[in-house]
BALOBA-1460 file (C-alpha; in Angstrom, 3 decimals):
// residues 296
<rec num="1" residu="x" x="-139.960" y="184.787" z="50.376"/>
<rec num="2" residu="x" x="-142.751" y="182.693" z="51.349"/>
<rec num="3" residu="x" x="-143.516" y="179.138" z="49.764"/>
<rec num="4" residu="x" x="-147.218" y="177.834" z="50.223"/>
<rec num="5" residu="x" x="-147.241" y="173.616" z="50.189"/>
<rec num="6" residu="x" x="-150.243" y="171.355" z="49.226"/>
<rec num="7" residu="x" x="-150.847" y="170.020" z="52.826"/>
<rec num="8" residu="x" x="-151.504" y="173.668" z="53.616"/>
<rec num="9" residu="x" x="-154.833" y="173.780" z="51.947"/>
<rec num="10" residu="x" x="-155.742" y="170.565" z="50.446"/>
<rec num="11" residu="x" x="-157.410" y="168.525" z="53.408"/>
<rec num="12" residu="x" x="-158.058" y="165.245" z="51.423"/>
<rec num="13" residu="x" x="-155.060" y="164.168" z="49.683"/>
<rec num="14" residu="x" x="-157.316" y="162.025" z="47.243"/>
<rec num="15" residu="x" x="-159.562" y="165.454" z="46.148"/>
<rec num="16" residu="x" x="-156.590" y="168.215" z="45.847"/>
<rec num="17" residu="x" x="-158.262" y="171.338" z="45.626"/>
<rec num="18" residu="x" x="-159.396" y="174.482" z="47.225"/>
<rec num="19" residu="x" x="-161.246" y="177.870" z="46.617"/>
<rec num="20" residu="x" x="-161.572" y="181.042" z="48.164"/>
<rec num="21" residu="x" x="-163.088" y="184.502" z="47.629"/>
<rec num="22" residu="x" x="-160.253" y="186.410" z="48.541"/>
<rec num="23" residu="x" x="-160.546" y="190.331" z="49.408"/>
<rec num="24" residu="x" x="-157.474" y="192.533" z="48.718"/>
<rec num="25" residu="x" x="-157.592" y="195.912" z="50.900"/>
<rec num="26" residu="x" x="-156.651" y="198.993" z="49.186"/>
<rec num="27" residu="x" x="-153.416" y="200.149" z="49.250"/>
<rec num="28" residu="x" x="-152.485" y="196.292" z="50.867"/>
<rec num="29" residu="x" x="-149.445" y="194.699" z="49.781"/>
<rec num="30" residu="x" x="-149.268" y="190.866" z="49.690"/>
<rec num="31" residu="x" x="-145.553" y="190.180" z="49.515"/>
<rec num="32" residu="x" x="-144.191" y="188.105" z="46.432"/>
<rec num="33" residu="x" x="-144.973" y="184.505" z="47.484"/>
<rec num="34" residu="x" x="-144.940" y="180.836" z="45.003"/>
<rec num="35" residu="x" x="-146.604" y="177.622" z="45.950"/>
<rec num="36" residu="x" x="-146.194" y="173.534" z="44.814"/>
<rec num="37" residu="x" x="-149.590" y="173.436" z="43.587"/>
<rec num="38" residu="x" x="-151.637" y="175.355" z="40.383"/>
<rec num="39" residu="x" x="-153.712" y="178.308" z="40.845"/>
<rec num="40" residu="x" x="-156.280" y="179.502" z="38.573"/>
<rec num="41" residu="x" x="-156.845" y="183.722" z="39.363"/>
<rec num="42" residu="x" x="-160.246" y="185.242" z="38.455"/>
<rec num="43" residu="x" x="-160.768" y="189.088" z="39.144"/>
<rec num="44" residu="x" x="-163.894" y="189.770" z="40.463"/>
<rec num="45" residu="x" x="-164.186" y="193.626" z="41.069"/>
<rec num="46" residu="x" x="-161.113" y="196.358" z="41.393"/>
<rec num="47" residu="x" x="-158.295" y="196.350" z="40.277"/>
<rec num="48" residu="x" x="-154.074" y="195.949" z="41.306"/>
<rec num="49" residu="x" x="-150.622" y="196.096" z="40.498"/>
<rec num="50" residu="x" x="-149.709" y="192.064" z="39.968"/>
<rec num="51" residu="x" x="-145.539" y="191.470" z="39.832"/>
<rec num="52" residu="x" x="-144.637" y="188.318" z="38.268"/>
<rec num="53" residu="x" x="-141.766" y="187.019" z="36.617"/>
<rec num="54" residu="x" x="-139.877" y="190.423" z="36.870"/>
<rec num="55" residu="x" x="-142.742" y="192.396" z="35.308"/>
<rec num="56" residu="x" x="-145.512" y="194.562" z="36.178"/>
<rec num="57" residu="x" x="-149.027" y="193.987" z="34.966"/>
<rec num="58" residu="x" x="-152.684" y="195.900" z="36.037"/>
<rec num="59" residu="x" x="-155.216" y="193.769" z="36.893"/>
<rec num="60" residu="x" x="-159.156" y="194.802" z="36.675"/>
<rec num="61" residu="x" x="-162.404" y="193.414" z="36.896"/>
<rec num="62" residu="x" x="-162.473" y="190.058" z="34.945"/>
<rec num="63" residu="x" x="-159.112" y="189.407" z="34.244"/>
<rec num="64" residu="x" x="-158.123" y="185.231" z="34.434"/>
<rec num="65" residu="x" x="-155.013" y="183.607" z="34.903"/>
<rec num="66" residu="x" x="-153.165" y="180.303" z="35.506"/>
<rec num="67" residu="x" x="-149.934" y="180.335" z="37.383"/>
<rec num="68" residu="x" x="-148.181" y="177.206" z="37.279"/>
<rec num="69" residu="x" x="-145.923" y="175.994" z="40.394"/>
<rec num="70" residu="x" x="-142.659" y="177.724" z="41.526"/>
<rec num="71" residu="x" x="-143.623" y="180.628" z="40.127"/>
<rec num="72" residu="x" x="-143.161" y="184.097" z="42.514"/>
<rec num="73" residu="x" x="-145.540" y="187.266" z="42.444"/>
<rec num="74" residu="x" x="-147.008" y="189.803" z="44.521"/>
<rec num="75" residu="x" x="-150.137" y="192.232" z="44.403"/>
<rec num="76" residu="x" x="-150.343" y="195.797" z="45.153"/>
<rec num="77" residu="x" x="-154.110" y="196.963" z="45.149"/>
<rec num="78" residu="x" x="-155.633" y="200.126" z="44.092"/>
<rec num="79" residu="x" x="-155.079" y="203.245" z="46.401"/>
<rec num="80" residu="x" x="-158.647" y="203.868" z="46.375"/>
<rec num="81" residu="x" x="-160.758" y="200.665" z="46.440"/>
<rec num="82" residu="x" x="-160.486" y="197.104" z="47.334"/>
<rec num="83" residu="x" x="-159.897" y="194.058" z="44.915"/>
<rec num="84" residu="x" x="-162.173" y="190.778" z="45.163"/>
<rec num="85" residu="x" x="-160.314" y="187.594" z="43.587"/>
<rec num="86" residu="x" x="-161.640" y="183.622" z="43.702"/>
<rec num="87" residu="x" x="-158.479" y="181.848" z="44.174"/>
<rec num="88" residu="x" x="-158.744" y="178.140" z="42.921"/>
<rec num="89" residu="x" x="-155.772" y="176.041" z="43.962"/>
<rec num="90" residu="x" x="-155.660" y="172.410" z="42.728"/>
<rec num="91" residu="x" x="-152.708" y="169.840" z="42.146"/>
<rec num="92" residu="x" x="-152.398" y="169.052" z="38.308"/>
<rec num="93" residu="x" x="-153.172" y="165.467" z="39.709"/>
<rec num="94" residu="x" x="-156.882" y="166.483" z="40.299"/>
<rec num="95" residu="x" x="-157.071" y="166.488" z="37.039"/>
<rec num="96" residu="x" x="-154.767" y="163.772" z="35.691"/>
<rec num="97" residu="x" x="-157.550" y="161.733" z="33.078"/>
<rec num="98" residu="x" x="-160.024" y="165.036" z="32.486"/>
<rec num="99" residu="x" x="-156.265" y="166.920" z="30.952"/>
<rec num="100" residu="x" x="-155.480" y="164.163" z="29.295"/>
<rec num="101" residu="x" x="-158.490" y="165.465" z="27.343"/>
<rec num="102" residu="x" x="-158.454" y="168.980" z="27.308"/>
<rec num="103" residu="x" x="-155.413" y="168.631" z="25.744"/>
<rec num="104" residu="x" x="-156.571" y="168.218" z="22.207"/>
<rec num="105" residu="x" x="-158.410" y="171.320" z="22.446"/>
<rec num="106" residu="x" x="-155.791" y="173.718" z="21.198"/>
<rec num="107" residu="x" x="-157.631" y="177.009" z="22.831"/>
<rec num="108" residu="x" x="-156.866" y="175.060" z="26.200"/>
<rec num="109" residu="x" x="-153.436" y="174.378" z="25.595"/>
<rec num="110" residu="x" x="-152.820" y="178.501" z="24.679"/>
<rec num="111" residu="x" x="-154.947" y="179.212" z="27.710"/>
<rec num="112" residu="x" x="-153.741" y="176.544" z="29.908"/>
<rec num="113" residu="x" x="-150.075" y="175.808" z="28.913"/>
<rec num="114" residu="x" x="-149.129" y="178.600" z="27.041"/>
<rec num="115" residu="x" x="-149.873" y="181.132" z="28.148"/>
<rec num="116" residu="x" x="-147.956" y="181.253" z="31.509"/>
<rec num="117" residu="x" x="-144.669" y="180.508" z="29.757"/>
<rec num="118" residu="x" x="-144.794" y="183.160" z="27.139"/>
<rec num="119" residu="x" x="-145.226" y="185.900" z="29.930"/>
<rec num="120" residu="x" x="-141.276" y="185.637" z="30.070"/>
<rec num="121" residu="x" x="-141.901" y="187.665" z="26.854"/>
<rec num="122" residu="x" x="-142.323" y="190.839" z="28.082"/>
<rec num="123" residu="x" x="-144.627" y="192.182" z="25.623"/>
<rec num="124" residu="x" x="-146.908" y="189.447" z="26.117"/>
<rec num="125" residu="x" x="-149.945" y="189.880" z="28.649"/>
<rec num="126" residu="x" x="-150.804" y="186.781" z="29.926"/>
<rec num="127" residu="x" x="-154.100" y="187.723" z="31.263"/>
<rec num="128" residu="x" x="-157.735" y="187.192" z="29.493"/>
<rec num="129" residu="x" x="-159.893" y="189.857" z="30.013"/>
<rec num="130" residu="x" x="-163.497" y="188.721" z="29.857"/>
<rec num="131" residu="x" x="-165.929" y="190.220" z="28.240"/>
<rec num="132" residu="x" x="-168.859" y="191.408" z="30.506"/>
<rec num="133" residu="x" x="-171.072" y="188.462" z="29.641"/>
<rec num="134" residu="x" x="-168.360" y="186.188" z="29.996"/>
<rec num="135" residu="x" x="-167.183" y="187.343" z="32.899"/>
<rec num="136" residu="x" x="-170.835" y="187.007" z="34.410"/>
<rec num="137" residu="x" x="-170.813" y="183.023" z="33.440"/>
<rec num="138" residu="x" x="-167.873" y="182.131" z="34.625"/>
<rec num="139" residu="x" x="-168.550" y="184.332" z="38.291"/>
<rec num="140" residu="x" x="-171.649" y="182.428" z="37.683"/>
<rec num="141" residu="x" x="-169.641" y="178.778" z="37.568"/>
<rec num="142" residu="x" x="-166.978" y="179.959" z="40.744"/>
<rec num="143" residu="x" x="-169.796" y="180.852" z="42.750"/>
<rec num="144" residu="x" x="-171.121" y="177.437" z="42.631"/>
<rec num="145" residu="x" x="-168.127" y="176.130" z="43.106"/>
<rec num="146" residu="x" x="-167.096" y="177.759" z="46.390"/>
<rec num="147" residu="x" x="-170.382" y="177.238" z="47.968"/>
<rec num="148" residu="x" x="-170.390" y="173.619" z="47.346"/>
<rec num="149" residu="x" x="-166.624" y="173.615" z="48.652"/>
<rec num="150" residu="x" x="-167.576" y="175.750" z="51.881"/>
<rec num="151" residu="x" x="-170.869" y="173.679" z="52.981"/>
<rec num="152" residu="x" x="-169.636" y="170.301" z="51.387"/>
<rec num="153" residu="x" x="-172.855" y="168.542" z="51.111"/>
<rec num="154" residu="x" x="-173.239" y="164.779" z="49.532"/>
<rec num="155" residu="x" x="-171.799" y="164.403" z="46.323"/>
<rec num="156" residu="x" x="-170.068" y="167.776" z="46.578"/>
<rec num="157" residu="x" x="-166.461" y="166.377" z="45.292"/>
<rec num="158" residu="x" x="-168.406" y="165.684" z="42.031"/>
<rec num="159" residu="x" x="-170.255" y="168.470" z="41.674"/>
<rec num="160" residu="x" x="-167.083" y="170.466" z="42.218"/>
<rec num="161" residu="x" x="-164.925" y="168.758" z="39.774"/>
<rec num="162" residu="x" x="-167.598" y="168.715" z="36.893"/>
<rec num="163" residu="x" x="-168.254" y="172.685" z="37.174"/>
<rec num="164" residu="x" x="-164.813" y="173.182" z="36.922"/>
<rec num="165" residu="x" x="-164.028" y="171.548" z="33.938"/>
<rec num="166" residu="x" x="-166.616" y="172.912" z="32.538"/>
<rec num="167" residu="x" x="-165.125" y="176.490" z="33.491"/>
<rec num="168" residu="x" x="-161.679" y="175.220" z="31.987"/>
<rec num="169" residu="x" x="-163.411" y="174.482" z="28.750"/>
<rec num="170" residu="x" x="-165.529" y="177.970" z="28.560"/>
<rec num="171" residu="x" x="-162.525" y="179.664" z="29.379"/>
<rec num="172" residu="x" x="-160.495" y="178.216" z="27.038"/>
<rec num="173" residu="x" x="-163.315" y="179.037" z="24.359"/>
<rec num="174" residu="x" x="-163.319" y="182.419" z="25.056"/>
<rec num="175" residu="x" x="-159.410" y="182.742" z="25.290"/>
<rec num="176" residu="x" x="-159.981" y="182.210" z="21.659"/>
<rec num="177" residu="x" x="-162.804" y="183.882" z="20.915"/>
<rec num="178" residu="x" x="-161.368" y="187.190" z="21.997"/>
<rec num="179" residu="x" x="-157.604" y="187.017" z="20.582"/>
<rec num="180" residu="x" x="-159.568" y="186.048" z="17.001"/>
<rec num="181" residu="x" x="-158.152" y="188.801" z="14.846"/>
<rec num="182" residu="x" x="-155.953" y="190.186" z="17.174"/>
<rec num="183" residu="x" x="-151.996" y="190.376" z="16.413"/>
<rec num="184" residu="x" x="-150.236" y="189.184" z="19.613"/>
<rec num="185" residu="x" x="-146.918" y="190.556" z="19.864"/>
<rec num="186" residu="x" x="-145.123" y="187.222" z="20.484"/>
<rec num="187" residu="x" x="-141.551" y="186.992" z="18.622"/>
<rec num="188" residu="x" x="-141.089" y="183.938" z="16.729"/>
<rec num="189" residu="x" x="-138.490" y="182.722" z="19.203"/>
<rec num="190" residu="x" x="-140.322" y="183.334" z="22.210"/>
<rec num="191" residu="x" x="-143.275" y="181.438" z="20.333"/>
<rec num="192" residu="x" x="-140.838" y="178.133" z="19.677"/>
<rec num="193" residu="x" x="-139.666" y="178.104" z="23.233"/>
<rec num="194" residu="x" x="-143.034" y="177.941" z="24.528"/>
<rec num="195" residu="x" x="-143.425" y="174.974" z="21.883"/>
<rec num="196" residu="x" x="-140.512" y="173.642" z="22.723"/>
<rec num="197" residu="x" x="-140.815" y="173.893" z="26.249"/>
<rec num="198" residu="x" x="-144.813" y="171.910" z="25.934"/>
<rec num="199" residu="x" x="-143.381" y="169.397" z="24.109"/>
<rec num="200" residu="x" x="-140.767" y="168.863" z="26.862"/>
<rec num="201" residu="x" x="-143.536" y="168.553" z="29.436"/>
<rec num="202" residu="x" x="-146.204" y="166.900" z="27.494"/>
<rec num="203" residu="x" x="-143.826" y="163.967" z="25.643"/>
<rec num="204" residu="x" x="-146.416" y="161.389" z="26.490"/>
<rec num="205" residu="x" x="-149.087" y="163.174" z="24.875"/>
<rec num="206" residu="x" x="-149.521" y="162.442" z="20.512"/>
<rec num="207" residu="x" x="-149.323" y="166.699" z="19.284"/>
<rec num="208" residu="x" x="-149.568" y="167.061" z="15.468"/>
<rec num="209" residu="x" x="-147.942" y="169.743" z="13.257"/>
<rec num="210" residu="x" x="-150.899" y="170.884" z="12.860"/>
<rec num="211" residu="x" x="-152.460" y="171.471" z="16.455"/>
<rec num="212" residu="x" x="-149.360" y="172.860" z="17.471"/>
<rec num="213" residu="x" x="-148.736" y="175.241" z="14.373"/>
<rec num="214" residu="x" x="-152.199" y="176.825" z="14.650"/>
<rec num="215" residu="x" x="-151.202" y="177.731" z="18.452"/>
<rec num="216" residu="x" x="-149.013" y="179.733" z="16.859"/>
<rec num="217" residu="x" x="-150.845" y="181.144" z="14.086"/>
<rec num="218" residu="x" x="-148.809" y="179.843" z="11.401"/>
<rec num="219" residu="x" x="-149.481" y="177.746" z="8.554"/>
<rec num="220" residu="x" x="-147.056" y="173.979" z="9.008"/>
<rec num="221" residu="x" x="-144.799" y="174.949" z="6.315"/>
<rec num="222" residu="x" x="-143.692" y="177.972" z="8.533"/>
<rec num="223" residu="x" x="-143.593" y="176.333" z="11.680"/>
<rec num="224" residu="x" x="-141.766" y="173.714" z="10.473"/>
<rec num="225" residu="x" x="-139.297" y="175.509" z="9.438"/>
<rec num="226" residu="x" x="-138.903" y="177.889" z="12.615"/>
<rec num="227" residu="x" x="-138.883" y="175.151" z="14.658"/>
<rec num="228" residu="x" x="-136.424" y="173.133" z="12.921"/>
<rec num="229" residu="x" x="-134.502" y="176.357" z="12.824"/>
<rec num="230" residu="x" x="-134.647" y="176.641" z="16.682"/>
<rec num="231" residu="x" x="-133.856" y="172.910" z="17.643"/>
<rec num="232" residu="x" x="-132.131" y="171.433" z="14.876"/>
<rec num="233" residu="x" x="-134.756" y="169.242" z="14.329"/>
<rec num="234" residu="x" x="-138.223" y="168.402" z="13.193"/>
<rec num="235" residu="x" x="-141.042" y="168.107" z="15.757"/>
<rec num="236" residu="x" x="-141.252" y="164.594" z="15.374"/>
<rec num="237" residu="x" x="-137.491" y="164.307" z="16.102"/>
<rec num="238" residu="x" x="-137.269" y="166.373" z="18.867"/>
<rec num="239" residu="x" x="-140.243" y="164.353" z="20.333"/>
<rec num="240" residu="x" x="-138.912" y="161.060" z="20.045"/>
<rec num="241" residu="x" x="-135.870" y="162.557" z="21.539"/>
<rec num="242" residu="x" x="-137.319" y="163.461" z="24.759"/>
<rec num="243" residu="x" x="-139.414" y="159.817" z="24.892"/>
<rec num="244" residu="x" x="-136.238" y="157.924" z="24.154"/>
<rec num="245" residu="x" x="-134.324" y="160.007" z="26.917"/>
<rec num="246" residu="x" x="-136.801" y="159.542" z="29.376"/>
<rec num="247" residu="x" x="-136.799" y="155.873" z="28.618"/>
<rec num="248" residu="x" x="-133.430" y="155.368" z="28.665"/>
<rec num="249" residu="x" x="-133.337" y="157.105" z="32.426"/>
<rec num="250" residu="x" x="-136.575" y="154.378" z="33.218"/>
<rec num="251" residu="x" x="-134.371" y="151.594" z="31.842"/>
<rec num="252" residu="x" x="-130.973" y="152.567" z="34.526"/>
<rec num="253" residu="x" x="-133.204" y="153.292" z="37.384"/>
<rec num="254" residu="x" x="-136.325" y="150.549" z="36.893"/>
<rec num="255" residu="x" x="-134.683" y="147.280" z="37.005"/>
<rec num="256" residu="x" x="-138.574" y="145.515" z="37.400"/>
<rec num="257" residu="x" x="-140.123" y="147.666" z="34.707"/>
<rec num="258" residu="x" x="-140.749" y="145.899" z="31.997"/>
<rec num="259" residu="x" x="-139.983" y="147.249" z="28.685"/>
<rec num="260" residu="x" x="-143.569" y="147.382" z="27.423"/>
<rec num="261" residu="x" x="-144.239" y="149.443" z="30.091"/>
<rec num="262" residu="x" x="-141.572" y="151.287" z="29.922"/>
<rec num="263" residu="x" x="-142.729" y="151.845" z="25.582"/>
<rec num="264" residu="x" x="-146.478" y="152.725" z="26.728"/>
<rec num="265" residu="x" x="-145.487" y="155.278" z="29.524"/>
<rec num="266" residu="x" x="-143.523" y="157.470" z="27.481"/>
<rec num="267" residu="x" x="-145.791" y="157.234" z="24.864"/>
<rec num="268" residu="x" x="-145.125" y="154.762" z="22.633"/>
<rec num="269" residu="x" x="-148.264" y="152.341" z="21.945"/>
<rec num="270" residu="x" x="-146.493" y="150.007" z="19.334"/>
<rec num="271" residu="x" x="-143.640" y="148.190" z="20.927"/>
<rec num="272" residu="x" x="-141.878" y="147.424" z="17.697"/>
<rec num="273" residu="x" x="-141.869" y="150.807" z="16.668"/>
<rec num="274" residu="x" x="-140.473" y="151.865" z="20.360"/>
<rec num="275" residu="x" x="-137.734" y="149.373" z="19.844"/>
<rec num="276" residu="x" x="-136.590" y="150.945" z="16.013"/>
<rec num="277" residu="x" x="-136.526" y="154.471" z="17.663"/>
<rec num="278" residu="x" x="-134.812" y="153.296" z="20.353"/>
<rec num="279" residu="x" x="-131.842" y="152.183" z="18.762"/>
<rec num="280" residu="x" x="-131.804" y="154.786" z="16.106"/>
<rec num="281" residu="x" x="-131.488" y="156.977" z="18.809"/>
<rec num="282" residu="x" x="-129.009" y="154.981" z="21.231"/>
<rec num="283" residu="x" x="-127.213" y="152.247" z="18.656"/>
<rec num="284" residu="x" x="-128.270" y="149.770" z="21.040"/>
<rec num="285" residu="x" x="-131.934" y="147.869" z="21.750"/>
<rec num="286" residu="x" x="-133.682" y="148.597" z="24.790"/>
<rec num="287" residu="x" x="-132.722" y="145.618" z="26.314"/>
<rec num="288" residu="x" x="-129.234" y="145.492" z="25.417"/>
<rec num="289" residu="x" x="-129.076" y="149.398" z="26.726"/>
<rec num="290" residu="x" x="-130.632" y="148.201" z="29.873"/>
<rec num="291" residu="x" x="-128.042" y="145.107" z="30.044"/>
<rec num="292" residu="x" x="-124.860" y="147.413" z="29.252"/>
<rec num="293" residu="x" x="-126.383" y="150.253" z="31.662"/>
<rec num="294" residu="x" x="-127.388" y="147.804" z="34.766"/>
<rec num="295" residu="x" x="-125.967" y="149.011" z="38.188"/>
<rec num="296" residu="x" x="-125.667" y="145.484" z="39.359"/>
């Protein structure tokens, strides 16, 4: 199976990203392939079988998708017409600060985040089909986009990046707008893995009870309970868990790091307060762990 790598497409390692308007012939296979980088999928026109993750979904006409790295599928399109798709490639790193933000917008973190992981539930569909005017705007937005990429006037890097967080933010608007009142048929495990599995990725990040129930459609007293029931543990728990874990590896492998660094990068902002969970967690104070765990 084929891998695709970053230095394949992204000419400017400081401005990771690429788009193209790619044309599937009908009847054309494109073998199951992953890549390192993220890829945002927006249908244009036709329609295809799309294998991912062991299942078998049909794409049409204004469909949109993320697919996050190491993650292998293929397309089969239609036996009697051929399938236009903007590809948008970028490196999560393109958008390090501007996520940093979209993340407190709930409808982007179901669209965004998600999303992709709860497709391992098979009666999940983890496409958004557009409605037509939506589907209009954001053709409208990756137009744009690919034309500015393509000639690359002045100031096109800009331009670029603006339009498309401004598509992320639409999209994520109307990822809500159309599931509003509509069941999804997510178990309630599947639905704590996917939490569980954020949390894991997003540890730096301050997530409420509240944002994160609300994903789910639950009210906190439920989700607190299911997710307690899944890990053992309240959310709070199970986050400082992962911080102090990832510390702890910091504190073994950084000897230079200083331990207010070390507090603020695994997002802890109060130093005092990094130190009491530390050592509720370990038995020992940063310091001392770092002392007792030193590989000189």
């Amino acid at each position: 199976m084929t891998t695709y790598t970053s230095d394949s497409y992204f000419q400017d390692e400081r401005f990771p990203f690429f788009i193209d308007l790619c044309t599937i012939r009908k009847q054309e296979h494109v073998p199951s392939h992953t890549h390192d980088f993220v890829e945002l999928v927006f249908v244009v026109e036709g329609s295809a079988d799309h294998e991912m993750s062991g299942h078998h979904y049909k794409l049409t006409a204004g469909d949109v998708f993320v697919l996050e790295p190491n993650v292998y599928h293929s397309y089969t399109a239609s036996s009697d017409e051929d399938t236009v798709v903007f590809n948008v490639l970028f490196d999560a790193a393109f958008l390090q600060k501007e996520l940093e933000v979209l993340q407190q917008l709930p409808s982007f973190i179901h669209f965004f985040y998600l999303s992709p992981f709860l497709r391992k539930a098979q009666s999940f569909v983890p496409y958004h089909p557009l409605q037509a005017g939506q589907k209009l705007h954001i053709q409208h937005h990756l137009q744009i986009i690919n034309e500015e990429f393509q000639t690359k006037r002045e100031g096109y890097q800009l331009l670029i990046k603006t339009r498309f967080i401004e598509c992320l933010v639409w999209l994520s608007r109307y990822q809500q707008e159309n599931r509003n009142g509509k069941q999804e048929e997510v178990s309630d495990q599947a639905w704590m893995e996917s939490i569980r599995h954020f949390v894991e990725q997003h540890y730096q990040q301050p997530l409420t009870l509240k944002q994160l129930s609300r994903l789910c459609g639950m009210s906190v007293s439920s989700f607190t309970a299911k997710f307690k029931g899944a890990t053992g543990m309240s959310l709070l728990d199970f986050k400082h868990a992962i911080q102090i874990r990832h510390a702890s590896e910091m504190l073994r492998t950084d000897a230079n790091k200083k331990i207010l660094q070390i507090a603020l990068e695994t997002g802890f902002n109060d130093l005092s307060f990094f130190n009491k969970m530390f050592r509720k967690h370990t038995g020992v104070t940063p310091r001392e762990y770092r002392l007792y765990n030193s590989s000189d």
